[in-house]
C-alpha positions in Angstrom: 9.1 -26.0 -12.1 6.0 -27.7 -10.4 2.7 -26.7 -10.9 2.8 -24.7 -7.5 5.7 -23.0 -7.5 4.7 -21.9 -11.0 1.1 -20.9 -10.3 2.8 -19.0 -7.3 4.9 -17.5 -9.9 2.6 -16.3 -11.9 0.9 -14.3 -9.0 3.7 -12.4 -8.3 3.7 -11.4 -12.3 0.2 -10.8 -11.7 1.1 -8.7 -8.2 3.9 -6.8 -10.0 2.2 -5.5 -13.1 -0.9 -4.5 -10.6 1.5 -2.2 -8.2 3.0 -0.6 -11.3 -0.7 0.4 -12.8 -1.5 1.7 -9.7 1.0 4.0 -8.8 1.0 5.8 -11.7 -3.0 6.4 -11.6 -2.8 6.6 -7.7 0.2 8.7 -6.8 0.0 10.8 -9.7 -3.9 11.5 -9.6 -2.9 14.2 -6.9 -1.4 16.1 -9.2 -3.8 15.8 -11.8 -5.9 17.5 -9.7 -3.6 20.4 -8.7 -2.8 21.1 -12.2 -6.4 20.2 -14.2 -8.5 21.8 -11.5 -6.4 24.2 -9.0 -7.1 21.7 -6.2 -4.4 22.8 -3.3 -3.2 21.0 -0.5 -6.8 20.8 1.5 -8.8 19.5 -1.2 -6.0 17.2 -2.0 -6.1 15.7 1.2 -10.2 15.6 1.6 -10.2 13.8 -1.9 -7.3 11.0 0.1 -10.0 10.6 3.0 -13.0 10.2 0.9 -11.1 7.5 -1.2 -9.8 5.8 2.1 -13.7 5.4 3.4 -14.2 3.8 0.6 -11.6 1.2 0.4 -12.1 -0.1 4.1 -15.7 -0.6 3.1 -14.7 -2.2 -0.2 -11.8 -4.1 1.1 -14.4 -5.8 3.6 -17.2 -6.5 1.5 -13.9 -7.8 -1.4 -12.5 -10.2 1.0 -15.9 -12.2 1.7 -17.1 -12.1 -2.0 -13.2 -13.7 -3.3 -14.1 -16.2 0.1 -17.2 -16.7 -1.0 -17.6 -17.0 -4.9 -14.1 -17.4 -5.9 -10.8 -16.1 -6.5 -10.6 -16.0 -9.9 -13.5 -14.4 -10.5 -12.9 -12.0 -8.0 -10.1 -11.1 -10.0 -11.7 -11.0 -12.9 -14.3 -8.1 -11.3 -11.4 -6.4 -9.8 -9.7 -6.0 -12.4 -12.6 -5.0 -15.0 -14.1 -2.6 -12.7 -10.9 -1.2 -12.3 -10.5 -1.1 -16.8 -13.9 0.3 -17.0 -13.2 3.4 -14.2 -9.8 3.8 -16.4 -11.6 4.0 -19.0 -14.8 6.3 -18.6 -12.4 8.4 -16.6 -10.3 9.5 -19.8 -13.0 11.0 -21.1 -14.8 13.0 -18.3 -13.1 16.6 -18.0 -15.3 17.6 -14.7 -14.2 17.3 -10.6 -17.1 15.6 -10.4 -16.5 12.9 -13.2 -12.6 12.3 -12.5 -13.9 11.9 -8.4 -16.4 9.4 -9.6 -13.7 7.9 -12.0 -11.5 7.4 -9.3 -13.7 5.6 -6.8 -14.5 3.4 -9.7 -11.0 2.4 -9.7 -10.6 2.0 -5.9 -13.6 -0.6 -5.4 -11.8 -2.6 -8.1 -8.4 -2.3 -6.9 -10.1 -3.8 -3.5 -11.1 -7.0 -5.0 -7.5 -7.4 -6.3 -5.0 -7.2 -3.5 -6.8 -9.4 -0.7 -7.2 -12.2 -3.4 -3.2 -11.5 -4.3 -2.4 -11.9 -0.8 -4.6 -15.5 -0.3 -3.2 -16.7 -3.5 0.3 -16.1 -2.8 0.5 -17.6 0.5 -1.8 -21.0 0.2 0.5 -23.5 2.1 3.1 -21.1 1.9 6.2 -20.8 4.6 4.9 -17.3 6.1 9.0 -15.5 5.9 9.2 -17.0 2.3 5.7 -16.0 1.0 5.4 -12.5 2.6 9.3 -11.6 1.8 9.3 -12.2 -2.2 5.4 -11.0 -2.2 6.3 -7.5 -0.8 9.7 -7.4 -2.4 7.9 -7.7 -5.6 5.0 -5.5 -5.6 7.4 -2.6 -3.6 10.0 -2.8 -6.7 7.3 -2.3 -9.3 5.8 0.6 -7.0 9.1 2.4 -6.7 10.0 2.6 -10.5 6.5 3.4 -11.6 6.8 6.3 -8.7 10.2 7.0 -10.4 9.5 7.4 -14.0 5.6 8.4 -13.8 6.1 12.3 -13.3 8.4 11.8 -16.0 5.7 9.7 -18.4 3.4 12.5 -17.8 5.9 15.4 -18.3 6.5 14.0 -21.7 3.3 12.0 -22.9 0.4 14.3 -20.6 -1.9 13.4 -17.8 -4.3 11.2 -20.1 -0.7 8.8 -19.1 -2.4 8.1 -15.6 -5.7 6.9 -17.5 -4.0 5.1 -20.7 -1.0 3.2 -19.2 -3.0 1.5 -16.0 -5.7 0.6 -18.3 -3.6 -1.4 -20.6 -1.8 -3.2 -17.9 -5.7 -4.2 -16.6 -6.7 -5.4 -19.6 -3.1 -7.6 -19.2 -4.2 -8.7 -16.0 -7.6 -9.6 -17.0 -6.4 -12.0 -19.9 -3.8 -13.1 -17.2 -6.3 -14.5 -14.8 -7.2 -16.8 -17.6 -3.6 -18.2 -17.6 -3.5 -18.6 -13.8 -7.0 -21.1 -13.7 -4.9 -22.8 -16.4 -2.2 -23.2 -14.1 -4.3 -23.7 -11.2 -6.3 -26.6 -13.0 -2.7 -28.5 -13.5 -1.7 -28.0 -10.3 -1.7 -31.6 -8.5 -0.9 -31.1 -5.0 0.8 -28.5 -2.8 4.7 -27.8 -2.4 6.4 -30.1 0.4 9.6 -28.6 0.3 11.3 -26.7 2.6 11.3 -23.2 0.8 7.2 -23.2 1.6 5.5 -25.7 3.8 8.1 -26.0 6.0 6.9 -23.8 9.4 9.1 -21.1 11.0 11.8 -23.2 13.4 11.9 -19.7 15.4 7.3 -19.4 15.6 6.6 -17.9 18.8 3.5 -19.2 21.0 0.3 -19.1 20.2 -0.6 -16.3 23.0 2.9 -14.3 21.8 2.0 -14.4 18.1 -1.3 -13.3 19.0 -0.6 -10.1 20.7 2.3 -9.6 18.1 -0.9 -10.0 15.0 -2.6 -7.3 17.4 0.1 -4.7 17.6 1.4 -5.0 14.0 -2.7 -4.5 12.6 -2.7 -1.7 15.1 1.0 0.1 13.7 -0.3 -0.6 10.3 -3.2 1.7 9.3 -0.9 4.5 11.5 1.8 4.1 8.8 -0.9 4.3 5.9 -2.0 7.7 7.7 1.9 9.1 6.9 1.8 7.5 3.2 -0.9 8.3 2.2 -0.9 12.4 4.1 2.4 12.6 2.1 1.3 11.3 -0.9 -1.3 13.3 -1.1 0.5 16.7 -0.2 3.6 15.9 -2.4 1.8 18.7 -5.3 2.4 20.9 -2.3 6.3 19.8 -1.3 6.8 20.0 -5.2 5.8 23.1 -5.7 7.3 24.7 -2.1 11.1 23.2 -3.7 10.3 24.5 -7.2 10.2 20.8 -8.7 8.8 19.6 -11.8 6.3 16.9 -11.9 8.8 14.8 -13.4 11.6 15.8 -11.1 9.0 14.9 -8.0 8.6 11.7 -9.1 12.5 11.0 -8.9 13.3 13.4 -5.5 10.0 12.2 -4.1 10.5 8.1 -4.4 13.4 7.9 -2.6 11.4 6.2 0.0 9.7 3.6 -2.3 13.3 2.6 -3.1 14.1 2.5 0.8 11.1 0.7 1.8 12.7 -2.3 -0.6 16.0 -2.4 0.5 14.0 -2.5 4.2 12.1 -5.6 2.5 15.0 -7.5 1.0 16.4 -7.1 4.3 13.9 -8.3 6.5 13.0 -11.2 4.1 16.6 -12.4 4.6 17.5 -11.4 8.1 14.7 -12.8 10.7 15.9 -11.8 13.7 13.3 -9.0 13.8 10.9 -11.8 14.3 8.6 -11.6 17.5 11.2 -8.8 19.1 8.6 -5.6 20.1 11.8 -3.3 20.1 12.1 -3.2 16.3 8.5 -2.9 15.6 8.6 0.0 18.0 11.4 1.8 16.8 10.5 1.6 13.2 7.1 3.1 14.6 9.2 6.0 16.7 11.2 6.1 13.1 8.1 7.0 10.9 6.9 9.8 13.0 10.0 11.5 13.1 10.9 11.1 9.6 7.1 11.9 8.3 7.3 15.3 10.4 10.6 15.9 8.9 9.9 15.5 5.1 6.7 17.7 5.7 8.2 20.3 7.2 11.9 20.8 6.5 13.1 23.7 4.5 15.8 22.0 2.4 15.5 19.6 -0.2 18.8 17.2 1.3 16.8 17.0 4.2 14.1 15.9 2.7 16.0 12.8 1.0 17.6 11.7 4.1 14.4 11.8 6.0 12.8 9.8 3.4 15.1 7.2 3.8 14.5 6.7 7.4 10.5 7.0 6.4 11.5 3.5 3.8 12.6 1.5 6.6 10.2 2.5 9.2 7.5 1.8 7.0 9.2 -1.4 5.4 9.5 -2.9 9.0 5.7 -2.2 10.2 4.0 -3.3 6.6 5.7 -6.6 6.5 5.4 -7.2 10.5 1.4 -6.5 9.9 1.6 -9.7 7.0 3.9 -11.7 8.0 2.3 -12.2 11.8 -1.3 -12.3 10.2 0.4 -15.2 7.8 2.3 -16.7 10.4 -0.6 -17.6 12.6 -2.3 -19.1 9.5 -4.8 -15.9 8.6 -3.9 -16.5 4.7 -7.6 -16.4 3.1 -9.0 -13.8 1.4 -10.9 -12.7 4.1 -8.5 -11.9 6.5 -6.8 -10.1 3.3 -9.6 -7.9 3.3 -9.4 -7.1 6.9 -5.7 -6.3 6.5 -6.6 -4.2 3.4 -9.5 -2.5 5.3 -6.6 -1.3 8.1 -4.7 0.2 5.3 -8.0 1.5 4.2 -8.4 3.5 7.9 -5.0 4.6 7.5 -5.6 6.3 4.3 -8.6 8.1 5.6 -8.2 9.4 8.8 -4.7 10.7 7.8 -5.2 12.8 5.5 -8.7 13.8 7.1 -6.8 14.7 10.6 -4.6 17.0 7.9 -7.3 18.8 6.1 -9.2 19.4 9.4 -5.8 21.0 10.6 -5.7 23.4 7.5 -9.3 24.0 7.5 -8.9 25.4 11.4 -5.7 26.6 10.6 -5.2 27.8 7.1 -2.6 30.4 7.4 -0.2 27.8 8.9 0.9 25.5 6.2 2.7 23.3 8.7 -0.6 22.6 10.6 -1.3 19.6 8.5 1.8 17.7 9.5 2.2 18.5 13.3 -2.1 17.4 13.3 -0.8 14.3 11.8 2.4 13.5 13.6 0.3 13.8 16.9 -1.8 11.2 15.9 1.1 8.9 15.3 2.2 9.6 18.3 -1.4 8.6 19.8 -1.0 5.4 17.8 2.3 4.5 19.2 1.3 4.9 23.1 -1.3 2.3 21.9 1.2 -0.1 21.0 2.9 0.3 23.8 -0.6 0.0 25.7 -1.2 -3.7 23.7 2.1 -4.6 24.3 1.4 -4.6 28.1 -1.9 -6.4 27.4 -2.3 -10.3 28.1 -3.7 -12.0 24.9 -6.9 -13.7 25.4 
């Protein structure tokens, strides 16, 4: 293997482990917080928009300082900030210590993931770089979403503080290995699985408006993940469901969003064709009002497989098209990161507003949230008719 192809190699390792830690601290910490400190499906969702604000700032700020000073030892911040929040977290037993802990952990996790995303796809075919970079960090999400409510059935909640932190501690001896790599590394790859550019790139103005409407249908499908994420205590406890058996019912879309991934990473006639990227939006909305509201667990599953695909189809669109017009440094990581950021605040904000005005309905939360969707997909529709400048 040649220096590149290894160096890119060990960045997916790098990526993988890093989506594994984080679902169990991130997707789990919900629960924590149910069962450590009564918080209910409100507070759940205020703690989700608080987080969010600070990611897109973070995210922003990331992407310039990895630009700026370095990748590596943007990493290396990343992911110590992110060992020390771990860390100090474990031992505070207050609202106010595991809220602090946890914002800790997101400003690290924000210097990691636009730094991932430059790294991965330096001189990099877009199709090739974006399919095995999402097919990788979406596998490791879906099993750590699988087996984590089982971890913490068995081992205890101190699981979401103890496992992440020594998989960062990995990670930060592993950015040692990758300047090491790096400083081998003689010139970039020239063959056709990378350099080579898409034979089916659209035009400048096309691929343009395309970047535009995928950033745009982004953050909306960060506004479903992260509402359901942060409500899944409450869809738990409504079908009677362990922690551990939420983790298995409730990742069925993880595993749906990679199949959706594979699929689109080896089938690219979805490329530059605004019907798909608008049904996979129509698809989310439906399927996110479904899961939220349905009465019976089957329909639950087969809505969260429809949720995978929509979601799958507008998270790699947003990459790929950023990547595709050449938008591969770390800066532009932290702007996509920042999107995701907005999604995961005013989602769950637009919820716990809804329950706040409306506490006695407990569907309030996802018709508020739905409705916004819908907003956001009359606006791609609206950029679609736009000329780009």
């Amino acid at each position: 293997m040649n220096p590149a192809k290894k160096f890119r190699a060990a960045c997916y390792t790098v990526e993988g482990i890093n989506s594994f830690a984080v679902v169990i601290y991130f997707n789990y910490l919900y629960f924590f917080f149910r069962d450590q400190f009564g918080f209910d499906d409100r507070q759940n969702l205020e703690l989700a928009a608080f987080i969010g604000v600070i990611y897109v700032f973070a995210s922003l700020w990331a992407g310039k300082f990895a630009q700026r000073c370095g990748y590596f030892m943007a990493l290396k911040i990343g992911f110590g900030v992110m060992a020390l929040g771990l860390a100090v977290g474990s031992q505070l037993h207050t609202v106010a210590g595991a809220i602090a802990a946890a914002c800790v952990v997101n400003v690290g996790m924000c210097c990691i993931w636009p730094t991932l995303e430059a790294l991965v796809s330096e001189g990099a075919n877009a199709a090739r770089a974006v399919g095995i970079y999402n097919i990788t960090w979406a596998v490791n999400n879906a099993v750590a979403f699988f087996i984590g409510g089982m971890l913490i059935q068995k081992f205890g909640y101190q699981t979401i503080f103890y496992l992440p932190l020594a998989f960062m501690l990995l990670q930060f001896a592993l950015v040692f290995w990758l300047e090491k790599i790096r400083a081998v590394e003689t010139a970039p790859e020239t063959g056709n699985d990378f350099s080579a550019r898409e034979a089916n790139q659209a035009s400048p103005a096309v691929a343009k408006n395309f970047r535009r409407m995928a950033w745009l249908a982004n953050p909306f499908a960060y506004i479903a993940i992260n509402t359901l994420i942060a409500v899944l205590p409450g869809i738990a406890a409504k079908f009677q469901l362990s922690t551990s058996l939420a983790g298995f019912v409730c990742s069925l879309w993880c595993f749906a969003r990679v199949v959706a991934f594979v699929t689109l990473w080896r089938w690219t006639g979805w490329h530059y064709k605004f019907p798909w990227l608008a049904g996979a939006f129509a698809l989310l909305i439906i399927s996110f009002t479904t899961i939220l509201v349905a009465h019976t667990l089957a329909v639950v599953l087969v809505a969260q497989v429809f949720f995978g695909a929509g979601i799958g189809l507008i998270y790699y669109s947003s990459l790929f098209y950023a990547m595709d017009a050449h938008d591969s440094s770390s800066e532009h990581g932290g702007i996509h990161e920042a999107a995701i950021g907005v999604g995961n605040s005013v989602g769950p904000a637009v919820g716990a507003l809804a329950l706040w005005l409306a506490p006695q309905n407990a569907g309030v939360s996802a018709w508020a949230v739905s409705g916004l969707l819908t907003t956001g997909l009359c606006g791609l529709f609206w950029l679609r008719g736009r000329r780009a400048d």
